[in-house]
VEXSE-552037 format. One record per residue: chain; x, y, z of N, C-alpha, C in turn; residue in one letter; residue number from 1. Coordinates in steps of 0.1 Angstrom, whole numbers. Example, Ala and Ser with C-alpha at 12.3 -4.5 7.8 and 13.67 -1.06 7.14 Angstrom:
residues 2
A,132,-57,78,123,-45,78,132,-33,78,A,1 .
A,128,-22,71,137,-11,71,129,0,79,S,2 .
END
This chain:
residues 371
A,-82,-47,306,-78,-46,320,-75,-32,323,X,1 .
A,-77,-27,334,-79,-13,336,-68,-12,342,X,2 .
A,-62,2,340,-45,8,341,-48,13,359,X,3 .
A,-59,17,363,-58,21,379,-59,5,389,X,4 .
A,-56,13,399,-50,4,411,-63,11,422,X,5 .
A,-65,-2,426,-72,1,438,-69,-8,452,X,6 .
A,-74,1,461,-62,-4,480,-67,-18,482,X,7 .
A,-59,-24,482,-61,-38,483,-70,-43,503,X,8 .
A,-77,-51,508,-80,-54,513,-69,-57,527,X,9 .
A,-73,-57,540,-62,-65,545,-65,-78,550,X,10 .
A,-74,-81,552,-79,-96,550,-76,-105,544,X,11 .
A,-61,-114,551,-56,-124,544,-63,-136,533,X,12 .
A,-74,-137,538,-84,-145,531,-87,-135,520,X,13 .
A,-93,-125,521,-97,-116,510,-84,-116,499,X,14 .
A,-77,-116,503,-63,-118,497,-61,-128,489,X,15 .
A,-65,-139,494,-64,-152,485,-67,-155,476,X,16 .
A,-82,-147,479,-96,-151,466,-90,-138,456,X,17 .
A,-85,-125,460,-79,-117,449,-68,-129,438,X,18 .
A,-59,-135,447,-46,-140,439,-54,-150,434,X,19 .
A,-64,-160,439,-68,-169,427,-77,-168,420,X,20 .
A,-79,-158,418,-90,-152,405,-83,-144,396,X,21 .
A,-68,-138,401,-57,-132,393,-52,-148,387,X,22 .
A,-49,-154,392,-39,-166,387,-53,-175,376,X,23 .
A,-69,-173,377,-74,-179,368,-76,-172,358,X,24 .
A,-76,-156,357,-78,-149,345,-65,-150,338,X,25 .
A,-52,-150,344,-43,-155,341,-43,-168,330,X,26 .
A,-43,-176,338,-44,-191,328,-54,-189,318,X,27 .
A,-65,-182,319,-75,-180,310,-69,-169,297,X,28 .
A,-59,-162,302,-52,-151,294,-38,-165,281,X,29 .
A,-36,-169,288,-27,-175,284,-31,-189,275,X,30 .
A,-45,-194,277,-50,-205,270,-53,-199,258,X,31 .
A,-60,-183,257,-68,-179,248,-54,-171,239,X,32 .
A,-39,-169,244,-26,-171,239,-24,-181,230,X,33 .
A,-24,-187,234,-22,-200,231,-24,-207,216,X,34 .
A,-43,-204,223,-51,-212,208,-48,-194,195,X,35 .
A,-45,-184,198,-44,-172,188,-28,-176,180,X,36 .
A,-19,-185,192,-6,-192,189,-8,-199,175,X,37 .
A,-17,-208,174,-17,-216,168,-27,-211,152,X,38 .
A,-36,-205,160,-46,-200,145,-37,-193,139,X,39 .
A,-25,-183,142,-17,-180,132,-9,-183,126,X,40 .
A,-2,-196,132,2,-206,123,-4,-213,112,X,41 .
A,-11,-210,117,-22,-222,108,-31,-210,95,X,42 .
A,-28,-203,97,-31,-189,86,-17,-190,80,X,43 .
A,-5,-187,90,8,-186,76,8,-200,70,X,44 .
A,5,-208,70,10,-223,65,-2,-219,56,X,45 .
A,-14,-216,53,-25,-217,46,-20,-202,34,X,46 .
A,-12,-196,41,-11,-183,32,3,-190,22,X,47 .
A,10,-195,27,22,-200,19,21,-210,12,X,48 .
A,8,-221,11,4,-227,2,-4,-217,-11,X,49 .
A,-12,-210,-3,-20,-197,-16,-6,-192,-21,X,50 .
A,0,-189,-16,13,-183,-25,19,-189,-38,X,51 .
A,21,-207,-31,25,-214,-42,14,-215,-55,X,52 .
A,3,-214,-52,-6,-217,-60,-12,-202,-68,X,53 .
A,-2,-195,-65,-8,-179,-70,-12,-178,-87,X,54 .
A,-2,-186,-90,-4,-184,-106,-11,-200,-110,X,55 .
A,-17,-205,-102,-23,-218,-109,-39,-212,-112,X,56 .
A,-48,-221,-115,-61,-216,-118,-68,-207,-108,X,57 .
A,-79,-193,-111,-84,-192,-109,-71,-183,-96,X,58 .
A,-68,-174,-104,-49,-167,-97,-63,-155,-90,X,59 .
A,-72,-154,-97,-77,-138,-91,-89,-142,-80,X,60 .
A,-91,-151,-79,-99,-156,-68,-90,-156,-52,X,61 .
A,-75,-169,-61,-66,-166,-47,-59,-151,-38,X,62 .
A,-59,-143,-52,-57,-129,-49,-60,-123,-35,X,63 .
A,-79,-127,-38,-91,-124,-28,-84,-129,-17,X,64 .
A,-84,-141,-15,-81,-147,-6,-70,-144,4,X,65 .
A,-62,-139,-6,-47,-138,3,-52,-126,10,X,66 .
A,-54,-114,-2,-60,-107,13,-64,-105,22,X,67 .
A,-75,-114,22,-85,-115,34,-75,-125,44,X,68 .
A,-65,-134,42,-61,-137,47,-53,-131,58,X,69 .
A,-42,-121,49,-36,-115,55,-42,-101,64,X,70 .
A,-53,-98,57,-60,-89,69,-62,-92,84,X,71 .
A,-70,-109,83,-70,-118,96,-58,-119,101,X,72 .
A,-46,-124,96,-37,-120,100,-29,-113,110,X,73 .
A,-31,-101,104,-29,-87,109,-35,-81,119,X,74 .
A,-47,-85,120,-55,-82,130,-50,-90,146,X,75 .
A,-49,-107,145,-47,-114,151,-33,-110,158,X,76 .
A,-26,-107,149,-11,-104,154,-11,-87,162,X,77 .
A,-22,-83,159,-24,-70,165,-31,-71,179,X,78 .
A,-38,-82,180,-45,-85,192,-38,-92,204,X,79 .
A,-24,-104,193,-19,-108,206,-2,-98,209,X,80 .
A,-2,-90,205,5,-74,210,0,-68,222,X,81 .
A,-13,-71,222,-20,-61,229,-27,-71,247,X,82 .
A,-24,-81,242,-25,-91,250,-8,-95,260,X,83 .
A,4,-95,251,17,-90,260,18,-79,264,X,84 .
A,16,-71,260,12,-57,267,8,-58,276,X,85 .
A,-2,-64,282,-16,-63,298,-7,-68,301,X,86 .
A,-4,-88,300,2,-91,313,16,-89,318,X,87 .
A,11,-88,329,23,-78,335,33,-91,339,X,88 .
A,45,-86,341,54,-100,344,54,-105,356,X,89 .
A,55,-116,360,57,-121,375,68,-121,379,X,90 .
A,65,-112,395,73,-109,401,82,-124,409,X,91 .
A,96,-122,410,103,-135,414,99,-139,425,X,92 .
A,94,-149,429,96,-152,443,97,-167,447,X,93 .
A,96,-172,457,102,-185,462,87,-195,453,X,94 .
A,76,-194,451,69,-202,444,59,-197,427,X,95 .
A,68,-189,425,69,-182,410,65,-196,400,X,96 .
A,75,-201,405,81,-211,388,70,-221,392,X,97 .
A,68,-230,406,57,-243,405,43,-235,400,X,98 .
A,40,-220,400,25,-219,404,24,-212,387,X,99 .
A,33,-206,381,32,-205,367,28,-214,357,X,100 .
A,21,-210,348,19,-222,342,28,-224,330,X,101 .
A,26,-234,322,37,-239,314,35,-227,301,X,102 .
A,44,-216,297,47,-208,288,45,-215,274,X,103 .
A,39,-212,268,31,-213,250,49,-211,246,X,104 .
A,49,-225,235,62,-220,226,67,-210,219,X,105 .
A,79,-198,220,77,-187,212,81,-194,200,X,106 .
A,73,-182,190,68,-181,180,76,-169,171,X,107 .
A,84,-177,159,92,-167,154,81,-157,143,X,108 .
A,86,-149,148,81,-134,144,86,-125,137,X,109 .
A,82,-124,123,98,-113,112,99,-100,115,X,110 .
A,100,-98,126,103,-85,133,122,-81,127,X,111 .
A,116,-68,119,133,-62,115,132,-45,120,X,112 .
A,142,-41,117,141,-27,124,139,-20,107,X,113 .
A,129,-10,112,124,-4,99,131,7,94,X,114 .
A,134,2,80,148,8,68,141,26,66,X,115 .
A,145,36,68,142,50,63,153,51,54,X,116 .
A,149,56,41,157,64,27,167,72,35,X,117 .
A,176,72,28,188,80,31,184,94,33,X,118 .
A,176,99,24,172,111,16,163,116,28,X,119 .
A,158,109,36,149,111,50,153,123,51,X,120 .
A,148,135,57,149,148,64,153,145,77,X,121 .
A,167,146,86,171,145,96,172,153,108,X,122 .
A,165,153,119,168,168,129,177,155,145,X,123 .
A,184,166,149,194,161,161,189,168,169,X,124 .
A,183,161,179,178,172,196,186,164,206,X,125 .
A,193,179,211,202,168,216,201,174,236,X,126 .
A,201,167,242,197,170,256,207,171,267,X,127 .
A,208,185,269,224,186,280,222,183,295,X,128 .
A,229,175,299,222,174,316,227,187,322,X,129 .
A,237,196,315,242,212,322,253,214,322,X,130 .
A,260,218,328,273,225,331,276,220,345,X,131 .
A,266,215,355,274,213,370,264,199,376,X,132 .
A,276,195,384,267,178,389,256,184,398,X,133 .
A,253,174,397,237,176,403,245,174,423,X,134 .
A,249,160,423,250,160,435,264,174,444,X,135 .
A,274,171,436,283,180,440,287,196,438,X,136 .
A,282,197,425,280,212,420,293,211,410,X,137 .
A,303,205,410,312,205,404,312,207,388,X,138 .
A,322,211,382,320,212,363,318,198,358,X,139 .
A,312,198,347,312,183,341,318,185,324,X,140 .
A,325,178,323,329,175,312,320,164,298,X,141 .
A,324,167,290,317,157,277,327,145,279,X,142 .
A,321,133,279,327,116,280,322,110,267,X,143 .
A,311,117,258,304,104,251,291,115,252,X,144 .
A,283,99,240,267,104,243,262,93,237,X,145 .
A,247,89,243,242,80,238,233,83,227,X,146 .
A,229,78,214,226,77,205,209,73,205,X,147 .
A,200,73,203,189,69,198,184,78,186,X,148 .
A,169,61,177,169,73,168,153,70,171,X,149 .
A,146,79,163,128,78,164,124,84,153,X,150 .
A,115,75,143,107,80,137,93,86,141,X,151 .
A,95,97,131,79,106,135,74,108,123,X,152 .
A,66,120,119,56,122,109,49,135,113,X,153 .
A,53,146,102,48,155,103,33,155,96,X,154 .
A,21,155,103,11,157,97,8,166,85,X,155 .
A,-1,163,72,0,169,66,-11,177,68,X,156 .
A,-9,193,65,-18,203,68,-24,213,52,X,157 .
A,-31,217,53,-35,227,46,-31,238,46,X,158 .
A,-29,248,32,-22,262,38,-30,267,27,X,159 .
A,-36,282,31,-41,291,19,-27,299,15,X,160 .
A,-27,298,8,-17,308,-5,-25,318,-7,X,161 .
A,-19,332,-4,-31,339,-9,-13,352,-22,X,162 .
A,-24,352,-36,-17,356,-43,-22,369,-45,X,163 .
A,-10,382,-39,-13,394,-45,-5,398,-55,X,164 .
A,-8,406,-63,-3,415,-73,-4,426,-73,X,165 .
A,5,432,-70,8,446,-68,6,457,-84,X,166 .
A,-8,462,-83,-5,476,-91,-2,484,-92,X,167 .
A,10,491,-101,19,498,-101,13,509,-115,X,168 .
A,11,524,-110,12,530,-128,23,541,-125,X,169 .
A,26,547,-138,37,553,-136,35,568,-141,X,170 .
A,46,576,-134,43,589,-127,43,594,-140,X,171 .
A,54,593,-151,53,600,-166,41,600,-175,X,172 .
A,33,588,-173,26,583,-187,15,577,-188,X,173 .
A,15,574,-168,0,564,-160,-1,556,-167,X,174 .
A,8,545,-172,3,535,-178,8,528,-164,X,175 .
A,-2,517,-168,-3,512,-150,5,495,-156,X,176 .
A,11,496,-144,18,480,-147,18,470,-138,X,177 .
A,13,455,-139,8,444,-127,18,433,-133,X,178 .
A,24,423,-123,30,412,-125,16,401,-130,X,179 .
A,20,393,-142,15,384,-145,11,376,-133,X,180 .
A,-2,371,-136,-8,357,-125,6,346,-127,X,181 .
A,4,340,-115,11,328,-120,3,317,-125,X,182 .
A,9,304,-129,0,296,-136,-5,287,-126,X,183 .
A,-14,283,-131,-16,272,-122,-21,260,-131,X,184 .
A,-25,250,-124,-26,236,-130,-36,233,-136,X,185 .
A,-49,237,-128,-62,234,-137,-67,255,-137,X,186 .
A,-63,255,-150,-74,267,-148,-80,272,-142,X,187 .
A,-84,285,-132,-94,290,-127,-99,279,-116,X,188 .
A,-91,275,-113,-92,263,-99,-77,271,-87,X,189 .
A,-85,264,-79,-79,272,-66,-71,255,-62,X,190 .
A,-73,249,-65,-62,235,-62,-43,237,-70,X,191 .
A,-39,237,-58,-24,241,-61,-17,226,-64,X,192 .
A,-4,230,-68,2,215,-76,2,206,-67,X,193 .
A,7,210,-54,9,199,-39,-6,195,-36,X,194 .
A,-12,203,-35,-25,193,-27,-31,185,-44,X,195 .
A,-33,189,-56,-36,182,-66,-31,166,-64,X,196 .
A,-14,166,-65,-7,154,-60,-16,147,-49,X,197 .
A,-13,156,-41,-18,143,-24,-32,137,-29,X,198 .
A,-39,145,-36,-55,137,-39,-50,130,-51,X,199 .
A,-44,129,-58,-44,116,-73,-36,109,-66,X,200 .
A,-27,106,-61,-19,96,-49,-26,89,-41,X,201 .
A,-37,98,-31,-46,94,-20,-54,84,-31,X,202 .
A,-64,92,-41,-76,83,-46,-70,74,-53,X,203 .
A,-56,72,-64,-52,63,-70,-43,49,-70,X,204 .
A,-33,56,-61,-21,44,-49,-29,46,-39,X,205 .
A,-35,53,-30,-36,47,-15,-53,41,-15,X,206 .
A,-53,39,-27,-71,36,-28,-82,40,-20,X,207 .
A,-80,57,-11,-88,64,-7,-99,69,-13,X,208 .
A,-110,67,-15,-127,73,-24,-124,90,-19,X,209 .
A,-128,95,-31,-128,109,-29,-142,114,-19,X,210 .
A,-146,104,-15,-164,112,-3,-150,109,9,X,211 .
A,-141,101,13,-132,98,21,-119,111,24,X,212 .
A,-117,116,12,-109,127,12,-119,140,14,X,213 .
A,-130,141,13,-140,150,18,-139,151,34,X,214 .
A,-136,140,39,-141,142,56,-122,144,60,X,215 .
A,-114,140,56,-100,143,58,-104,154,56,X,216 .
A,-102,164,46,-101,177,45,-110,183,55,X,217 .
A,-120,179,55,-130,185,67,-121,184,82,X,218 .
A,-117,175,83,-110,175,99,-97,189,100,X,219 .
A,-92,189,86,-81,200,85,-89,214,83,X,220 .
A,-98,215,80,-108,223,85,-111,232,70,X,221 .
A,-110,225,63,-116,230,47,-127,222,40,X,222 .
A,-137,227,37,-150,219,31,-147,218,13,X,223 .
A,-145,208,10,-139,204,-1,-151,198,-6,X,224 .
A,-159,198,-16,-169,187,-22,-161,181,-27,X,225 .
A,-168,166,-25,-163,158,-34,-167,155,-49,X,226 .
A,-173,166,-54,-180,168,-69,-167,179,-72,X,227 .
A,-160,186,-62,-150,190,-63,-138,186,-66,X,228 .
A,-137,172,-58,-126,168,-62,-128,161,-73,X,229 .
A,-138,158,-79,-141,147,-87,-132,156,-101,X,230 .
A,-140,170,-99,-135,181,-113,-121,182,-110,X,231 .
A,-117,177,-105,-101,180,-100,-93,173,-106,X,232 .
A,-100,159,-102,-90,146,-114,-90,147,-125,X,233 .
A,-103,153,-132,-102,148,-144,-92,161,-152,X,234 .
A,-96,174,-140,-88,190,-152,-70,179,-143,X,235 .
A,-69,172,-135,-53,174,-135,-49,161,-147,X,236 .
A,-58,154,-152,-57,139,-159,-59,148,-175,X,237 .
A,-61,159,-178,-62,165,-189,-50,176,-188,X,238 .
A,-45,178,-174,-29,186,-177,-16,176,-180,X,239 .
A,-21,167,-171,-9,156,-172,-14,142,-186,X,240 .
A,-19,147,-193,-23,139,-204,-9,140,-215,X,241 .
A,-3,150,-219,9,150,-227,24,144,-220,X,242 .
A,24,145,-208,33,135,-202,28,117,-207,X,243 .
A,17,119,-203,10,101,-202,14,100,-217,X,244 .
A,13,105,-226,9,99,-239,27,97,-244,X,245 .
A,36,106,-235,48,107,-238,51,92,-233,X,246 .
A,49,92,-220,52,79,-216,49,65,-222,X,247 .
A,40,70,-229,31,54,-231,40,57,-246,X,248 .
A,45,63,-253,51,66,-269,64,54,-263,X,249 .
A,73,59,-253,84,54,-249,85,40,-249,X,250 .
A,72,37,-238,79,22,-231,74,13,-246,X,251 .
A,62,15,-254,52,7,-268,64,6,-275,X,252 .
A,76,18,-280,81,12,-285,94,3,-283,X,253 .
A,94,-7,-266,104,-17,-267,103,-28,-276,X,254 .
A,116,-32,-279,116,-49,-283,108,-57,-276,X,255 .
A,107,-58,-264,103,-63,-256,90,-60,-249,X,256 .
A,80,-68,-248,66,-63,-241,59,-71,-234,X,257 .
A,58,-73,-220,49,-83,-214,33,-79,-210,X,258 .
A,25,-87,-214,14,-79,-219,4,-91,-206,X,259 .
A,-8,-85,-200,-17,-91,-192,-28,-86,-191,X,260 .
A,-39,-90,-188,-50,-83,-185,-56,-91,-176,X,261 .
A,-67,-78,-167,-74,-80,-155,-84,-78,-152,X,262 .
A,-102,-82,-148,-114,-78,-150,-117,-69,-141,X,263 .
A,-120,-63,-140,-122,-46,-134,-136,-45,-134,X,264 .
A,-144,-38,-122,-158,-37,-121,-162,-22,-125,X,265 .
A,-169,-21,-132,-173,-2,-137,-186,-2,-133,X,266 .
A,-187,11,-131,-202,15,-123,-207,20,-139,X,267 .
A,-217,12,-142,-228,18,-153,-241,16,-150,X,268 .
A,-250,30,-148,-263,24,-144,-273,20,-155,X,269 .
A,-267,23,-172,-275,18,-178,-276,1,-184,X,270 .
A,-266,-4,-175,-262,-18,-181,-257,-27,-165,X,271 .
A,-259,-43,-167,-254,-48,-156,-254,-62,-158,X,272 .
A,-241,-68,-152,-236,-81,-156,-242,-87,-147,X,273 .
A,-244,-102,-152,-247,-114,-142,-238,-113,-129,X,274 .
A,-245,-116,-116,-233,-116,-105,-228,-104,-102,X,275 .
A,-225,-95,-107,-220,-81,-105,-231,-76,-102,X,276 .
A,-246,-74,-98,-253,-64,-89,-259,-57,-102,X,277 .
A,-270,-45,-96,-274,-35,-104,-265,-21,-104,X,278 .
A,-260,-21,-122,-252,-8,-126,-238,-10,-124,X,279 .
A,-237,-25,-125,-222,-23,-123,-221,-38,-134,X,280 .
A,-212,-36,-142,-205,-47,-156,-193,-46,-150,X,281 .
A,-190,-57,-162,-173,-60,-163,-167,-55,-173,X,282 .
A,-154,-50,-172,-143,-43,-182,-130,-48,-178,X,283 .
A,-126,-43,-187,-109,-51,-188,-96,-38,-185,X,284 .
A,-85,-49,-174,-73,-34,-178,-65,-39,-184,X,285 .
A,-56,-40,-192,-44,-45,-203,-32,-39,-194,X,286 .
A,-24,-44,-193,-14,-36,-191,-1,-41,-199,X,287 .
A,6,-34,-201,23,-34,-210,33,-31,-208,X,288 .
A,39,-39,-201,54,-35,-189,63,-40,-199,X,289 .
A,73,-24,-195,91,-27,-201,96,-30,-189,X,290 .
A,107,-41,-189,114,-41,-179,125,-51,-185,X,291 .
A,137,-43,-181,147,-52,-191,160,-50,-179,X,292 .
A,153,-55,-163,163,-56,-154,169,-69,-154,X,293 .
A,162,-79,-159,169,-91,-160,184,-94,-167,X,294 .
A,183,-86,-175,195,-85,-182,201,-68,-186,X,295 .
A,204,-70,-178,207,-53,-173,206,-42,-183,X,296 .
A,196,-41,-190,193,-33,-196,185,-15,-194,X,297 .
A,192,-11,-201,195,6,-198,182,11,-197,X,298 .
A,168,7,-205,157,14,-201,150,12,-188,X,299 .
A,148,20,-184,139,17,-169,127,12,-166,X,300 .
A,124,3,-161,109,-2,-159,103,5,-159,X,301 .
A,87,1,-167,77,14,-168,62,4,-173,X,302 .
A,54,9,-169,36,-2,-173,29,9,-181,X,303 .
A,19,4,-192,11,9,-198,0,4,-198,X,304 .
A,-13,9,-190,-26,9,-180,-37,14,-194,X,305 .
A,-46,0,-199,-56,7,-214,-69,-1,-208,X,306 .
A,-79,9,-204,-89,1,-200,-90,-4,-213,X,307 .
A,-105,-14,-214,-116,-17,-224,-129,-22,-219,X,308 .
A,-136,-16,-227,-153,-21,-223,-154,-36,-217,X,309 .
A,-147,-44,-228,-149,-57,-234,-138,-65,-234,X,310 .
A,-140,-74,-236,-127,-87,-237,-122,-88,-255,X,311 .
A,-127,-79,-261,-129,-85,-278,-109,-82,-278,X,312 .
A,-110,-90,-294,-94,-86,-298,-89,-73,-300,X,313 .
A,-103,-66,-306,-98,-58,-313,-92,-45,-305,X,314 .
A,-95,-47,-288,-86,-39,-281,-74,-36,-286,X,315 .
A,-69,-53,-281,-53,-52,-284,-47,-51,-293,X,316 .
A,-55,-52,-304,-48,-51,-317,-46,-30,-320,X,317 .
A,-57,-30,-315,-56,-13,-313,-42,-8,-307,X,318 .
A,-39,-15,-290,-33,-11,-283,-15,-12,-287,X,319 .
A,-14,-25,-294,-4,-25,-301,0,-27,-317,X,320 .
A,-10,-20,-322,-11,-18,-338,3,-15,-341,X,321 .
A,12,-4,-332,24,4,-336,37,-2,-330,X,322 .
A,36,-13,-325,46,-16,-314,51,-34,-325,X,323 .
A,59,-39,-319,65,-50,-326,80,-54,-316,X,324 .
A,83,-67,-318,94,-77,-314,89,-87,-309,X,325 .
A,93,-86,-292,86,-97,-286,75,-95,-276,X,326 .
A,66,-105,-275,55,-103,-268,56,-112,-263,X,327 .
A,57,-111,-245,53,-122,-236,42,-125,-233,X,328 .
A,33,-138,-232,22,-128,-228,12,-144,-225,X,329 .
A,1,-145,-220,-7,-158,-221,-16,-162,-231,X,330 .
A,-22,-170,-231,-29,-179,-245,-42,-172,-244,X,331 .
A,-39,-158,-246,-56,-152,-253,-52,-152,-263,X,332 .
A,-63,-158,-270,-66,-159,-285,-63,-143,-294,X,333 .
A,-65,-133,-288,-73,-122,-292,-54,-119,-300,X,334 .
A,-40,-131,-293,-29,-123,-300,-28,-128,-311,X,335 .
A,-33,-140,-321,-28,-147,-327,-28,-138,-336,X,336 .
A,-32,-129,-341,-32,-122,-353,-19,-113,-352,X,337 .
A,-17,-111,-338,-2,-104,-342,14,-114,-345,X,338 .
A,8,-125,-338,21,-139,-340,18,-143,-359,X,339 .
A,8,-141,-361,8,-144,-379,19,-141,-387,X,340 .
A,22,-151,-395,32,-145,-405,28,-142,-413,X,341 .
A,33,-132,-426,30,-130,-441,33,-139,-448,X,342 .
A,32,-134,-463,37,-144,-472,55,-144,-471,X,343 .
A,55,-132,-467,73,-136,-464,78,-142,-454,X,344 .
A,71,-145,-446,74,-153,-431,80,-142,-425,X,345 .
A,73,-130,-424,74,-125,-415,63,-119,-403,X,346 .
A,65,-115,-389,54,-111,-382,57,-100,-374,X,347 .
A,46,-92,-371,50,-83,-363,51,-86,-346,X,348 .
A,51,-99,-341,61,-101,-328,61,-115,-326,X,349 .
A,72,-115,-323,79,-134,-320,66,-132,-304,X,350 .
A,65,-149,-308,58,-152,-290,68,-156,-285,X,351 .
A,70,-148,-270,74,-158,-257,68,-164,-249,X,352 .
A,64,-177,-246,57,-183,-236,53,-178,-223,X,353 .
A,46,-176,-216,47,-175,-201,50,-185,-191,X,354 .
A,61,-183,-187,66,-196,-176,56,-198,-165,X,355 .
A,49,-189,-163,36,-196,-150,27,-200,-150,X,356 .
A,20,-195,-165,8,-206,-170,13,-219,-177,X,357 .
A,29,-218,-178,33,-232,-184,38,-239,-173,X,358 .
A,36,-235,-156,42,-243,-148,25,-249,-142,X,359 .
A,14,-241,-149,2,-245,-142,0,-256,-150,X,360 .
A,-3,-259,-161,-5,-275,-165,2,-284,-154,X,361 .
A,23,-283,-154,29,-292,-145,24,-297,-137,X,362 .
A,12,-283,-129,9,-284,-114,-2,-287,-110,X,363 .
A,-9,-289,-124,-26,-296,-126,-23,-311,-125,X,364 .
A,-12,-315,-135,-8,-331,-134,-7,-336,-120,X,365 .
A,4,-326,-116,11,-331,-105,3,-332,-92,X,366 .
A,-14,-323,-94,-19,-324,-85,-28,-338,-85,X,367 .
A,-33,-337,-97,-43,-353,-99,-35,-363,-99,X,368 .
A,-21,-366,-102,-16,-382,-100,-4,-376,-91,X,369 .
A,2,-366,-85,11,-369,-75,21,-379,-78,X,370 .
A,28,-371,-91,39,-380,-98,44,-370,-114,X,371 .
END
């Protein structure tokens, strides 16, 4: 619906056929309300059953689903925003209420006001109406002030740093003297610590492809290859390698370890799995989370992320050759060798069961005899 206005006719008749072709796009606005009322119900009731069923069979299929779900979702709920938006409200008048049609039931909507960190960066602009009334000229005094707040967002930009060093020699002895370079992250790379971050953040949490951060930097007006950024990850994944190996030293050796793995698609063009396409197989990620907030325990949550080619044991036996207590974890076979006892009856980790693949049998029963 277009935001201009155009001079209306004076021809009472011409008038009419305006208001009842407003009043049928209308009902036509409001049917097509209506039925988007209902398909989104009918997506959260379908998304809250996928939810229950997240950890029953075939958990990485519903995964798929939920998102695709919630995408549709999202979109729908974006379209009927944009749909209260156009229609404009009806103005009151003596035959308002008989010629309206019957209003679609509202529809609870988890609308909360959005939480900013304390730690937020805060600026006050604050707006003086003056020193004298507008109507009388008189002084005005402070009574109060009203309050609003607004989030914004400073775009992030590019900045060249340009590093000089000043040569200095000296008047006695001409020996010439320069301040050391500073360091930087990757060697003989012109990528500084901040923009390094925003690209392993962008490509890794915000699941942006580095050809994608090619055309971002292009709009900020720097030509970045992305064979550039490619050499970027890996010199910052070879600076930050003695942190990683620190980290992963820490969390391996808890009591405690809940251990999972997930099939992951790798691009190889010399090899290619059934169903996966040409150049692309299947690989595995393991992961190994401490977390000992359940019982308020002092170490801090932390995951340890091991690809593998393959599904075989001998990953995991690799992965936790050095680690021992308890292992949570599901019925891959590949642990039994670490639940084994010796001849002393001992082992290097007690099993804990997993409560969600031991609530999925319940919910296999409970699904075939509903009892």
């Amino acid at each position: 619906m277009s935001g201009t206005t155009t001079p209306l006719p004076n021809d009472p008749d011409a008038l009419k056929a305006i208001i009842a072709a407003l009043q049928a796009e209308n009902q036509k606005m409001t049917a097509s309300l209506r039925a988007h009322d209902l398909l989104v119900q009918a997506l959260r009731v379908r998304i809250a059953k996928l939810q229950k069923q997240k950890f029953g069979a075939s958990s990485e299929r519903i995964e798929r689903e939920l998102e695709q779900l919630e995408l549709a979702l999202e979109d729908l709920q974006l379209a009927l925003a944009e749909v209260n938006d156009l229609v404009p409200a009806a103005e009151e008048g003596p035959d308002t209420e008989a010629q309206a049609p019957e209003p679609a039931e509202p529809q609870e909507t988890n609308r909360r006001r959005p939480k900013v960190s304390k730690d937020t960066p805060r600026e006050r602009r604050t707006y003086d109406p003056g020193e004298n009334c507008p109507d009388c000229g008189g002084d005005l005094r402070v009574i109060g002030e009203d309050v609003s707040e607004l989030i914004d967002m400073i775009a992030a930009q590019l900045k060249v740093i340009e590093i000089a060093r000043i040569k200095k020699s000296c008047r006695r002895c001409e020996k010439i003297v320069q301040a050391p370079a500073p360091s930087r992250p990757i060697p003989r790379s012109m990528a500084g610590p901040n923009l390094l971050a925003y690209v392993l953040v962008s490509k890794f949490d915000d699941h942006v492809p580095l050809y994608r951060q090619n055309e971002i930097f292009a709009r900020m007006g720097a030509d970045i290859a992305d064979t550039t950024l490619v050499d970027w990850c890996g010199g910052a994944m070879k600076t930050l390698a003695p942190l990683i190996e620190k980290i992963e030293a820490e969390i391996m050796a808890s009591d405690l370890l809940h251990a999972d793995d997930t099939p992951i698609r790798v691009l190889d063009r010399s090899k290619s799995d059934k169903g996966l396409g040409k150049g692309v197989r299947k690989g595995r990620i393991w992961a190994y989370v401490r977390d000992q907030r359940p019982w308020a325990g002092k170490a801090p949550p932390g995951a340890v992320y091991q690809f593998a080619p393959d599904w075989k044991e001998e990953h995991v036996l690799g992965h936790l050759g050095q680690a021992g207590g308890i292992l949570q974890a599901d019925g891959y076979k590949g642990y039994a060798k670490l639940y084994a006892t010796d001849l002393e009856g001992k082992s290097q980790f007690r099993e804990a069961a997993c409560w969600a693949h031991l609530r999925r049998d319940f919910h296999d029963v409970w699904a075939a005899t509903k009892s």
